[in-house]
TIRO-2110 file (N, C-alpha, C; in Angstrom, 1 decimal):
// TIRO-2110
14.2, -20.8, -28.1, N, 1, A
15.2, -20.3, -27.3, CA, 1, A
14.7, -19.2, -26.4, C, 1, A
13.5, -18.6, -27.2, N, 2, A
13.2, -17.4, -26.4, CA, 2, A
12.1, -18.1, -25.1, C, 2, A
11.8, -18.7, -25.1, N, 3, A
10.9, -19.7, -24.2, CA, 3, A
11.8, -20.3, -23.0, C, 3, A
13.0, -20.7, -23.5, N, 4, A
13.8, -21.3, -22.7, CA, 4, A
14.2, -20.1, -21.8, C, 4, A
14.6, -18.8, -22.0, N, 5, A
15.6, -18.0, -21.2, CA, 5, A
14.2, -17.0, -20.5, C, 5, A
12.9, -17.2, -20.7, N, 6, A
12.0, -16.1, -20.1, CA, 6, A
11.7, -17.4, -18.8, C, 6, A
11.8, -18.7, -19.2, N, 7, A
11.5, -19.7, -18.2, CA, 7, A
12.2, -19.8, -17.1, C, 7, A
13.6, -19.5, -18.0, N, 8, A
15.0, -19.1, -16.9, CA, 8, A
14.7, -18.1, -15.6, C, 8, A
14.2, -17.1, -16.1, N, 9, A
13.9, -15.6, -15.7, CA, 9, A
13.0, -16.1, -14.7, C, 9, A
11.7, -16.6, -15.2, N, 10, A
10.9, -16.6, -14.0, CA, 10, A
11.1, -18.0, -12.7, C, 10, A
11.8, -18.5, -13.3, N, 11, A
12.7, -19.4, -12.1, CA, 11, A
13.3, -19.0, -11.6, C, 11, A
14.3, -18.4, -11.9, N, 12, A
15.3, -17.5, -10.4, CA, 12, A
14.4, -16.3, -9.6, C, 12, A
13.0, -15.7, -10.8, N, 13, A
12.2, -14.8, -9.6, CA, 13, A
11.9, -15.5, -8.4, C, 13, A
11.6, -16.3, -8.8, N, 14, A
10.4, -17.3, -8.1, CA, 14, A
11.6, -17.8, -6.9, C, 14, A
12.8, -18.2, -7.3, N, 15, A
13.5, -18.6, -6.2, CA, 15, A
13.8, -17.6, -5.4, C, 15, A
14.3, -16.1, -5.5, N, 16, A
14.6, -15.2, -5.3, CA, 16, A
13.5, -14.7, -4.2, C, 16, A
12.2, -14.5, -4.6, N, 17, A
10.9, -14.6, -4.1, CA, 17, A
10.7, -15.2, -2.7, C, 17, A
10.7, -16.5, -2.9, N, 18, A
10.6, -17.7, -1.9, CA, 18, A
11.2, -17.6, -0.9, C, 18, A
12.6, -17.0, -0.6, N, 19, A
13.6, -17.0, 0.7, CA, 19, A
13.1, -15.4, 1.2, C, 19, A
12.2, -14.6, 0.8, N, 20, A
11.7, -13.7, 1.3, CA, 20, A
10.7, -13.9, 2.7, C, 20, A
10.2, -12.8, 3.3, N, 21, A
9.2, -12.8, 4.2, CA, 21, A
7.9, -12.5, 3.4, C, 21, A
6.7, -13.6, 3.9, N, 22, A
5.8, -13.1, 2.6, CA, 22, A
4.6, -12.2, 4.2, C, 22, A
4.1, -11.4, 3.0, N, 23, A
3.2, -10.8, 4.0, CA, 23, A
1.5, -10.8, 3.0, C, 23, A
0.2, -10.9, 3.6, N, 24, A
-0.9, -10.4, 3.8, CA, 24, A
-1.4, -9.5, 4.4, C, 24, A
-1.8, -8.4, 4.2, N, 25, A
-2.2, -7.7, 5.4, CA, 25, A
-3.2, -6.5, 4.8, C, 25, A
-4.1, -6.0, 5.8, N, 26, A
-5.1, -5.0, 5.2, CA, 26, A
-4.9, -3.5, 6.1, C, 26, A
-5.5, -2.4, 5.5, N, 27, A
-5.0, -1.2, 6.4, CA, 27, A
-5.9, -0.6, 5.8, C, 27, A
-6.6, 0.2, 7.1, N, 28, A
-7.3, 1.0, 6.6, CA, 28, A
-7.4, 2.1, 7.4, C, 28, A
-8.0, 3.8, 6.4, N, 29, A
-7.6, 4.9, 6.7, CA, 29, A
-8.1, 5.6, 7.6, C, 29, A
-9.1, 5.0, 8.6, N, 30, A
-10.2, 5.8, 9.2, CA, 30, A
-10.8, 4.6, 10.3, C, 30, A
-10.9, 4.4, 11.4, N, 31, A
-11.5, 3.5, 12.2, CA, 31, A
-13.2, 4.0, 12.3, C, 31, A
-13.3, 5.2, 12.8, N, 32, A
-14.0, 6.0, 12.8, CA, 32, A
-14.4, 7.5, 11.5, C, 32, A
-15.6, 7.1, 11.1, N, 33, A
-16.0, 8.4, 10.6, CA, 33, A
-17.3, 9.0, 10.1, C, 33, A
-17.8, 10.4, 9.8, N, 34, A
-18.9, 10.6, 10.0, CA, 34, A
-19.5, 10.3, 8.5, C, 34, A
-21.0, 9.2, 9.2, N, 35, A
-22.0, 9.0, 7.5, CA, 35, A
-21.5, 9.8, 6.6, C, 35, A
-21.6, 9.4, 5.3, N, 36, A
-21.0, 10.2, 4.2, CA, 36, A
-20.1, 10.6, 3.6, C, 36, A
-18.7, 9.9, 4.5, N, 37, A
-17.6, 10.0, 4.2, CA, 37, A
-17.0, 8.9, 3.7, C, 37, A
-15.8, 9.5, 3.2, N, 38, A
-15.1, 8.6, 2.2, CA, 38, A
-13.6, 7.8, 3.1, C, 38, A
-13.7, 6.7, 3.3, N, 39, A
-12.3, 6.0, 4.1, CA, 39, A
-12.0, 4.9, 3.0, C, 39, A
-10.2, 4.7, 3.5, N, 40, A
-10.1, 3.9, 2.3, CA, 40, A
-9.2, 2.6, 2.9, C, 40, A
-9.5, 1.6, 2.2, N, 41, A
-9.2, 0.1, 2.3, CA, 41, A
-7.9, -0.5, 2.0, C, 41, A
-7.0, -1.0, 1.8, N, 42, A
-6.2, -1.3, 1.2, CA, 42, A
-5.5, -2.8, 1.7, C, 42, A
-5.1, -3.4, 0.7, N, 43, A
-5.1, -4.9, 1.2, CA, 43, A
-3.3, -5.0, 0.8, C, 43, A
-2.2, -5.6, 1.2, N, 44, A
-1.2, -5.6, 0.6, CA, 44, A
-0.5, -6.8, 0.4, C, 44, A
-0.1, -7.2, -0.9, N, 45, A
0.3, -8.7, -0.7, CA, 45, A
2.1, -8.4, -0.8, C, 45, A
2.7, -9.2, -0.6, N, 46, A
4.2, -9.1, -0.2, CA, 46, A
4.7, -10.4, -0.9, C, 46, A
5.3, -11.0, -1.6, N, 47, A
6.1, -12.0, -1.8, CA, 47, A
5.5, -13.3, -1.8, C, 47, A
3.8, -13.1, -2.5, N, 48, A
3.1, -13.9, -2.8, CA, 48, A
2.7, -13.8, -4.2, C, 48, A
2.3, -15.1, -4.7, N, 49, A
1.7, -14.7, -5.6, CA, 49, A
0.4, -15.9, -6.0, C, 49, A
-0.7, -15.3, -6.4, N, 50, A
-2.3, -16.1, -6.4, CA, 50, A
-3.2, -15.2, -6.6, C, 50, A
-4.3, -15.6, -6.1, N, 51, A
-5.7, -14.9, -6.5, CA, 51, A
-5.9, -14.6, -5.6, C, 51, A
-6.4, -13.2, -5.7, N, 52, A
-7.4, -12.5, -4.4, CA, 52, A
-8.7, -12.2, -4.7, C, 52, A
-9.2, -11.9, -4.0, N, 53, A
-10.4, -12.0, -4.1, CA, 53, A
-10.8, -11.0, -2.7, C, 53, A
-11.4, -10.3, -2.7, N, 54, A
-11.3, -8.7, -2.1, CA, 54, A
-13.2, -9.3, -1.3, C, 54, A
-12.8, -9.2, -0.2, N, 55, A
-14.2, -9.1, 0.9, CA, 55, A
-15.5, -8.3, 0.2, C, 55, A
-16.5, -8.8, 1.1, N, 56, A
-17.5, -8.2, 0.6, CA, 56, A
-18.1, -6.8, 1.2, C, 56, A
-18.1, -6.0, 0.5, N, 57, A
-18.3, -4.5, 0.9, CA, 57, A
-19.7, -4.3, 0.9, C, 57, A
-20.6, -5.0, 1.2, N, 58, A
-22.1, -4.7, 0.7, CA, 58, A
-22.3, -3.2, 2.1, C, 58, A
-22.3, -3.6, 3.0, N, 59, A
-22.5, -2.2, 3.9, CA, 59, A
-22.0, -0.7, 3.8, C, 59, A
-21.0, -1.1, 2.5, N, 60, A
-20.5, 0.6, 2.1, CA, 60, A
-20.7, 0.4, 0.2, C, 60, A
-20.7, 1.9, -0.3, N, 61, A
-20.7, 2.3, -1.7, CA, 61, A
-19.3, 2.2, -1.7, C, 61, A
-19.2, 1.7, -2.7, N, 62, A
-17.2, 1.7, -3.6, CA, 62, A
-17.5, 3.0, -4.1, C, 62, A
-16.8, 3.6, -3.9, N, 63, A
-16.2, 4.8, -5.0, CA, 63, A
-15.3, 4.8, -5.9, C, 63, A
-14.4, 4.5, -5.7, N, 64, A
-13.7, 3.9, -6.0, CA, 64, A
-12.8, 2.7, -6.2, C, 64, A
-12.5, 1.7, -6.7, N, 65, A
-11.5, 0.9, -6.6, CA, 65, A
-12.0, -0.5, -7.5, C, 65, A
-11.1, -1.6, -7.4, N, 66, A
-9.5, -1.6, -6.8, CA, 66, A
-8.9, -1.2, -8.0, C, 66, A
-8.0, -0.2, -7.3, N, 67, A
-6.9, 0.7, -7.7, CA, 67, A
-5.6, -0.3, -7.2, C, 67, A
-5.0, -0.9, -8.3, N, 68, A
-3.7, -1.7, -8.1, CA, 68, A
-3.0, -1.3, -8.6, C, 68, A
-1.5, -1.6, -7.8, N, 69, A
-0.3, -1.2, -8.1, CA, 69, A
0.4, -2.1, -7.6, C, 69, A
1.6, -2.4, -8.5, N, 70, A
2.7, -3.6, -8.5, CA, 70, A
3.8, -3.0, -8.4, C, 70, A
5.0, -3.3, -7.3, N, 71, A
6.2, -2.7, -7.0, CA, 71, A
7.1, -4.6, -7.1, C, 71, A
8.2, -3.9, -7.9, N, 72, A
9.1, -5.3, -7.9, CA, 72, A
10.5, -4.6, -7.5, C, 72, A
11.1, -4.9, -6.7, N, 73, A
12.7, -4.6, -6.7, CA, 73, A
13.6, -5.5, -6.3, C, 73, A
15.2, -5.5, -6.7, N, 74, A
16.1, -6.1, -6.5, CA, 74, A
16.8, -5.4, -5.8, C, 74, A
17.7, -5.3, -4.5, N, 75, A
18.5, -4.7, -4.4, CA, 75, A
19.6, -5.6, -3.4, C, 75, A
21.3, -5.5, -4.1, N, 76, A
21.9, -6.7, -3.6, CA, 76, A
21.8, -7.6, -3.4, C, 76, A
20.7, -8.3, -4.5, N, 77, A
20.6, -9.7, -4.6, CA, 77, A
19.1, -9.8, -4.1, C, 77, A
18.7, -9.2, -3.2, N, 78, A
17.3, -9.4, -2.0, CA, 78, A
16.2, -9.2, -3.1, C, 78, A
15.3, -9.2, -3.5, N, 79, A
14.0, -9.1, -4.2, CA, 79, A
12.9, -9.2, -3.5, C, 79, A
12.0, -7.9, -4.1, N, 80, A
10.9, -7.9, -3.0, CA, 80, A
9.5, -7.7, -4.4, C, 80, A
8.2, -8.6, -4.4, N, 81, A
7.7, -7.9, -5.1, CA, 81, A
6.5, -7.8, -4.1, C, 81, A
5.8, -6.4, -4.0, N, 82, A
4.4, -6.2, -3.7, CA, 82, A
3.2, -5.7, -4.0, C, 82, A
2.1, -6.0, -4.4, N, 83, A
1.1, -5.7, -4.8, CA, 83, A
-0.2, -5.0, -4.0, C, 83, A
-0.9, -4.4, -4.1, N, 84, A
-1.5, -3.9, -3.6, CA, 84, A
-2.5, -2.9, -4.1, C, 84, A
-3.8, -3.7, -3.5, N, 85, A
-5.6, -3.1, -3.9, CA, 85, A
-5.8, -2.0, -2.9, C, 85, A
-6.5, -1.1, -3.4, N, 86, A
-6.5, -0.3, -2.8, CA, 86, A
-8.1, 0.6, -3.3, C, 86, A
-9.5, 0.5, -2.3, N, 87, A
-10.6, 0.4, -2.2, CA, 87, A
-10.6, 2.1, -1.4, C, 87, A
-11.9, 3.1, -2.0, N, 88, A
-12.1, 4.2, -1.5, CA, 88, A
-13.7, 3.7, -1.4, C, 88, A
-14.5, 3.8, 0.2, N, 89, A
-15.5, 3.2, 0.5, CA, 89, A
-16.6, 4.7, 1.0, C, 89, A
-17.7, 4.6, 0.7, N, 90, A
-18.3, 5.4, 1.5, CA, 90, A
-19.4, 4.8, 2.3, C, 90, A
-19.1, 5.5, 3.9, N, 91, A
-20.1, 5.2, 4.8, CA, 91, A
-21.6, 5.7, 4.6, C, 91, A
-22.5, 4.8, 4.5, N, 92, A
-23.7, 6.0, 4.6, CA, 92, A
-24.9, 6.0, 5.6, C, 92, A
-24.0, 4.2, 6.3, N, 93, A
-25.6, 4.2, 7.7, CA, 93, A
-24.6, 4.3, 8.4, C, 93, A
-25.4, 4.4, 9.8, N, 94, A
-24.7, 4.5, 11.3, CA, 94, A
-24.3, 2.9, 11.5, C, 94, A
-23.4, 2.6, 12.6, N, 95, A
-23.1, 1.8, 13.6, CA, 95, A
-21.8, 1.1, 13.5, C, 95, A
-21.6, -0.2, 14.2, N, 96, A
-20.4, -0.6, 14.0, CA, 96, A
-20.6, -2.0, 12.9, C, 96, A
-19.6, -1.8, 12.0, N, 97, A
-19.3, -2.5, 11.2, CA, 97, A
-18.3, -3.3, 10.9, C, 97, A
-18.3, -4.4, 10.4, N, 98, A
-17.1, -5.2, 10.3, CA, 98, A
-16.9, -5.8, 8.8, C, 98, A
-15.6, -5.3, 8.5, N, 99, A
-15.6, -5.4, 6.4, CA, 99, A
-14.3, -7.3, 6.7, C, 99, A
-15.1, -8.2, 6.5, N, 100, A
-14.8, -9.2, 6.3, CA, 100, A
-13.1, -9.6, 6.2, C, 100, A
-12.8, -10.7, 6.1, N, 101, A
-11.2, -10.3, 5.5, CA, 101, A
-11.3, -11.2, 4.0, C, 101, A
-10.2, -10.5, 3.3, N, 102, A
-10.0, -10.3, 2.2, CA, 102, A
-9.0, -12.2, 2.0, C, 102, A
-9.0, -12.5, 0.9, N, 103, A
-8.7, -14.4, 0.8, CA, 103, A
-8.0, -13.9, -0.3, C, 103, A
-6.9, -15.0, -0.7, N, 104, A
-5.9, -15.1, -1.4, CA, 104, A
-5.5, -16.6, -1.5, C, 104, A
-5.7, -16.9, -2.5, N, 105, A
-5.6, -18.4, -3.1, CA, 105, A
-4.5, -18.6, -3.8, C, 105, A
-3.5, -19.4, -3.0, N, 106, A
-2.2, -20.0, -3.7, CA, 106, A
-2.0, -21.3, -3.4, C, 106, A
-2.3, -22.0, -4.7, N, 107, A
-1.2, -23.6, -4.9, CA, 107, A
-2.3, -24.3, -3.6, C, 107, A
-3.7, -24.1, -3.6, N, 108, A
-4.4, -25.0, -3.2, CA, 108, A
-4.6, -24.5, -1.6, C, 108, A
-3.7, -23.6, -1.0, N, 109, A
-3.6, -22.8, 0.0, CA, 109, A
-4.5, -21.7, 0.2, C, 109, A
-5.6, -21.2, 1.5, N, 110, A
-6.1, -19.9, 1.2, CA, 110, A
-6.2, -19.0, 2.7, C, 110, A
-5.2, -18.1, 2.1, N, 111, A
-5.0, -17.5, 2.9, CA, 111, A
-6.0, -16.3, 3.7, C, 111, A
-5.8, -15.4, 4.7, N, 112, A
-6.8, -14.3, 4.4, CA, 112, A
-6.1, -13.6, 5.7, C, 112, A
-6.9, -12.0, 5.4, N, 113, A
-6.5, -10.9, 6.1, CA, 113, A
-7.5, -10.7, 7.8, C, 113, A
-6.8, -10.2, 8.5, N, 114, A
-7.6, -9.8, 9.7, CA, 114, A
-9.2, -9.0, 9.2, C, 114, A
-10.2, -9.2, 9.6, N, 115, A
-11.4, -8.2, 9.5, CA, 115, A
-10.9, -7.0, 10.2, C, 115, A
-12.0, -6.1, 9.3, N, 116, A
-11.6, -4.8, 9.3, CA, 116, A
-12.9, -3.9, 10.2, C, 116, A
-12.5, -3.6, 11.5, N, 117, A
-13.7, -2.7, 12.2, CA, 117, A
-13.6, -1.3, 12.0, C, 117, A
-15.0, -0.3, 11.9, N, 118, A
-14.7, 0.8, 11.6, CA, 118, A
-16.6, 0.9, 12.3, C, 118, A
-16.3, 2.0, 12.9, N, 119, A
-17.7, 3.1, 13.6, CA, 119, A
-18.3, 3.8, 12.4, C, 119, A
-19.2, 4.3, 12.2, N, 120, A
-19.6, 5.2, 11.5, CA, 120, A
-20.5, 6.2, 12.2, C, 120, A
-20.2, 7.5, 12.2, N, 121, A
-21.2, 8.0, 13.7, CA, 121, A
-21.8, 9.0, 12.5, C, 121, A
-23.2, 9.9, 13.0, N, 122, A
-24.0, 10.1, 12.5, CA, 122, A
-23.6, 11.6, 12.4, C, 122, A
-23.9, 12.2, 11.1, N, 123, A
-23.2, 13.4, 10.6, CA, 123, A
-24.8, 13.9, 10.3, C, 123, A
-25.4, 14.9, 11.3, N, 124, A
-26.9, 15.5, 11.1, CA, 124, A
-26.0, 17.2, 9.7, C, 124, A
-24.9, 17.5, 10.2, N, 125, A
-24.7, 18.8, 9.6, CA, 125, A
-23.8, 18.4, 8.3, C, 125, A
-24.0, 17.2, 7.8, N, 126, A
-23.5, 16.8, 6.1, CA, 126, A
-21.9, 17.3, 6.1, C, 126, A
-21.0, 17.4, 7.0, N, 127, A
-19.7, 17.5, 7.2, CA, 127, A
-18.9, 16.7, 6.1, C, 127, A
-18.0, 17.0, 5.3, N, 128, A
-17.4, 16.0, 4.7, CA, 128, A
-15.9, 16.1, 5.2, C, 128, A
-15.3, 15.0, 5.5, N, 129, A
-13.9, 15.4, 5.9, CA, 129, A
-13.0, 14.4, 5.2, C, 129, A
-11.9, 15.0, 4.7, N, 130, A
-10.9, 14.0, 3.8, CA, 130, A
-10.4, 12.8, 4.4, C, 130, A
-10.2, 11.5, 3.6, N, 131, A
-10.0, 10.2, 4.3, CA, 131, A
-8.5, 10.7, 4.9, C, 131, A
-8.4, 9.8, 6.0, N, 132, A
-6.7, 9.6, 6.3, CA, 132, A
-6.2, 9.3, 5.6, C, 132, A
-4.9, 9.5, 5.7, N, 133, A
-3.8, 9.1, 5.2, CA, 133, A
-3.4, 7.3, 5.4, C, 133, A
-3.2, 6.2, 4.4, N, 134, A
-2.6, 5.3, 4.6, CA, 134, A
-0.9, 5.7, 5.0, C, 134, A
-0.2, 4.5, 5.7, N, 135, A
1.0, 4.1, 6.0, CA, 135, A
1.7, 3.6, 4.6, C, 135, A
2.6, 3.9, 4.4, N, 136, A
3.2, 3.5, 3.0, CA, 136, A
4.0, 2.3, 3.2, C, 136, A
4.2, 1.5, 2.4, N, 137, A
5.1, 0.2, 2.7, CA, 137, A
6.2, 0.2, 1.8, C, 137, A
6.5, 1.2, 1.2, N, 138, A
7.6, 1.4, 0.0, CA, 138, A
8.5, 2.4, 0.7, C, 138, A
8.4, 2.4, 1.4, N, 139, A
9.3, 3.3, 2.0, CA, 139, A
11.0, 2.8, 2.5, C, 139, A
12.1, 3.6, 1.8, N, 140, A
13.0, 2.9, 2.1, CA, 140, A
14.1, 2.8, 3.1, C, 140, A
14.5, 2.2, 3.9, N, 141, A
15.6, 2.4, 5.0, CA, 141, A
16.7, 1.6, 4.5, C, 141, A
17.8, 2.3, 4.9, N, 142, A
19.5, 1.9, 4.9, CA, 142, A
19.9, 1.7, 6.2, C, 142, A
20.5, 1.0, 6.1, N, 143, A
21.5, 0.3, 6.9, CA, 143, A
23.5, 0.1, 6.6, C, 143, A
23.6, 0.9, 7.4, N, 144, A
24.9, 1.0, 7.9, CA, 144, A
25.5, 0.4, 8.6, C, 144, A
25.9, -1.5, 8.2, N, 145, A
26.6, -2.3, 9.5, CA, 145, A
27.8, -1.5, 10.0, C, 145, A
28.4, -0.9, 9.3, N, 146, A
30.0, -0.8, 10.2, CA, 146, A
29.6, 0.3, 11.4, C, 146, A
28.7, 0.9, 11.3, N, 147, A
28.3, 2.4, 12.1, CA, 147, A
27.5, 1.5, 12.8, C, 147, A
26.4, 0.7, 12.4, N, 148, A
25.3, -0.4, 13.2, CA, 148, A
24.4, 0.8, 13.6, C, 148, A
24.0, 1.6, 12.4, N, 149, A
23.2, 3.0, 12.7, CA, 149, A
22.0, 2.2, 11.4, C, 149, A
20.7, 2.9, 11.5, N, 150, A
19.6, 2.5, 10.7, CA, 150, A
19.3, 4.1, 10.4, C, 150, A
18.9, 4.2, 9.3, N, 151, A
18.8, 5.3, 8.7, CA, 151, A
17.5, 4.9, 7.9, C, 151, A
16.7, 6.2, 8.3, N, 152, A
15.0, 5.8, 7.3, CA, 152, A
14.8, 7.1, 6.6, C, 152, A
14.5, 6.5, 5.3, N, 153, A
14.2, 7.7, 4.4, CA, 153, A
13.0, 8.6, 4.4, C, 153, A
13.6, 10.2, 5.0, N, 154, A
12.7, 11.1, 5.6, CA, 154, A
12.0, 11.8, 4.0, C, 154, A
11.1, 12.4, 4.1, N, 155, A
10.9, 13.2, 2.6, CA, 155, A
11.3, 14.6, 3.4, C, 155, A
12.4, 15.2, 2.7, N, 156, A
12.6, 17.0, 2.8, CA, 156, A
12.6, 17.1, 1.9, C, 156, A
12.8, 18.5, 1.9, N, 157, A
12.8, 19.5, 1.3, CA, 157, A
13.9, 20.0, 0.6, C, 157, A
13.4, 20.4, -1.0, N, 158, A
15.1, 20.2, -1.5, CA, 158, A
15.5, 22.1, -0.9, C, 158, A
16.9, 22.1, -1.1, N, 159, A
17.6, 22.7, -0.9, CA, 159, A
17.6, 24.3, -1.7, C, 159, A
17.6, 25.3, -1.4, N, 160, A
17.1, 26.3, -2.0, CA, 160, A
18.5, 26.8, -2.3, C, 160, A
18.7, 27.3, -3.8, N, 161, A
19.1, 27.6, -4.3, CA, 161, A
19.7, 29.3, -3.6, C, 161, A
20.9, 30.2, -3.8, N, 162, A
20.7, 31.5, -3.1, CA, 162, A
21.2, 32.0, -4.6, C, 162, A
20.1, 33.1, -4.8, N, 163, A
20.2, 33.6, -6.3, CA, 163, A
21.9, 34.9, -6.5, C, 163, A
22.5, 34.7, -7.4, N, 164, A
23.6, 35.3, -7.8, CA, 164, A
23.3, 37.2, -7.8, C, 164, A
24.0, 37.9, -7.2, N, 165, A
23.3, 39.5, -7.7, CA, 165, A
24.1, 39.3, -9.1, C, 165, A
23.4, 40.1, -9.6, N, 166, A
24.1, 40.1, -11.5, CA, 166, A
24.7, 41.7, -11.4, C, 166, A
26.0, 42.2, -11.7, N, 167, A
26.6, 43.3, -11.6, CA, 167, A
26.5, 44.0, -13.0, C, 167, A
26.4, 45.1, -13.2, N, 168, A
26.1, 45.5, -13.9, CA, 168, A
27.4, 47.1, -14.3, C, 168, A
27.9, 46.8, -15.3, N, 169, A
29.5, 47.5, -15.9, CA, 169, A
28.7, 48.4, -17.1, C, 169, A
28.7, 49.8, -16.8, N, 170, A
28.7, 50.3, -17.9, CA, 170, A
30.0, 50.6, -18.7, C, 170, A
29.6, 51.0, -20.1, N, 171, A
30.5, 50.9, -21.1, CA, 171, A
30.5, 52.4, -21.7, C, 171, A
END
């Protein structure tokens, strides 16, 4: 029984899934940067699901990675699931470089990502400067038909509290 209702489960994902927009795509944090720095890679899959299989980095050191993370959501019926490798590379020779694209194997299909160009220019005074920032894809916007206004979720700042004076009654 318990076989039958998890089979249930992953059949309506999978249909749910399917009428989605699927995406592949790679992003990376630095086009440009000086030998010896750290830029980072990240590949995103969208409403797929298969084997990846992550390009060949031989022209840079990994430092880190792949660092995966799985995001699934439902909201009003819509389901979104997205995955995403995420590679911290260091440059250490000069020139222009091209990081392959990244393949993803589904149901006999193989797909793959744009190559990835990036400069690496020559750092004589050992500078280290922190990777960019990636673009986040989890980020969420509302929508307001009756107003037909789009609304995107900003990060502020919470609200500061204004502290009470405490009065003080002698006795």
């Amino acid at each position: 029984m318990i076989k039958i209702i998890f089979s249930f489960i992953i059949t309506i994902s999978a249909m749910s899934l399917s009428g989605q927009e699927a995406v592949f795509d790679a992003v990376i944090s630095n086009d440009t940067v000086l030998a010896g720095n750290v830029f980072i890679v990240r590949y995103d899959i969208v409403n797929m699901e298969g084997d990846f299989q992550p390009p060949d980095f031989s022209d840079f050191n990994i430092v880190s990675g792949p660092a995966v993370s799985s995001v699934f959501s439902m909201v009003n019926g819509v389901s979104k699931r997205e995955i995403s490798y995420t590679y911290y590379l260091r440059a250490e020779d000069e020139g222009d470089f091209e990081i392959p694209p990244a393949l993803i194997f589904i149901s006999g299909d193989t797909l793959q990502t744009k190559p990835l160009h990036i400069t690496v220019l020559s750092n004589p005074e050992g500078e280290i400067v922190e990777p960019g920032s990636l673009p986040l894809r989890n980020e969420l916007d509302f929508y307001a038909p009756e107003k037909g206004l789009q609304y995107e979720n900003k990060k502020t700042k919470p609200a500061k509290r204004k502290k009470k004076k405490l009065k003080t009654i002698r006795l």
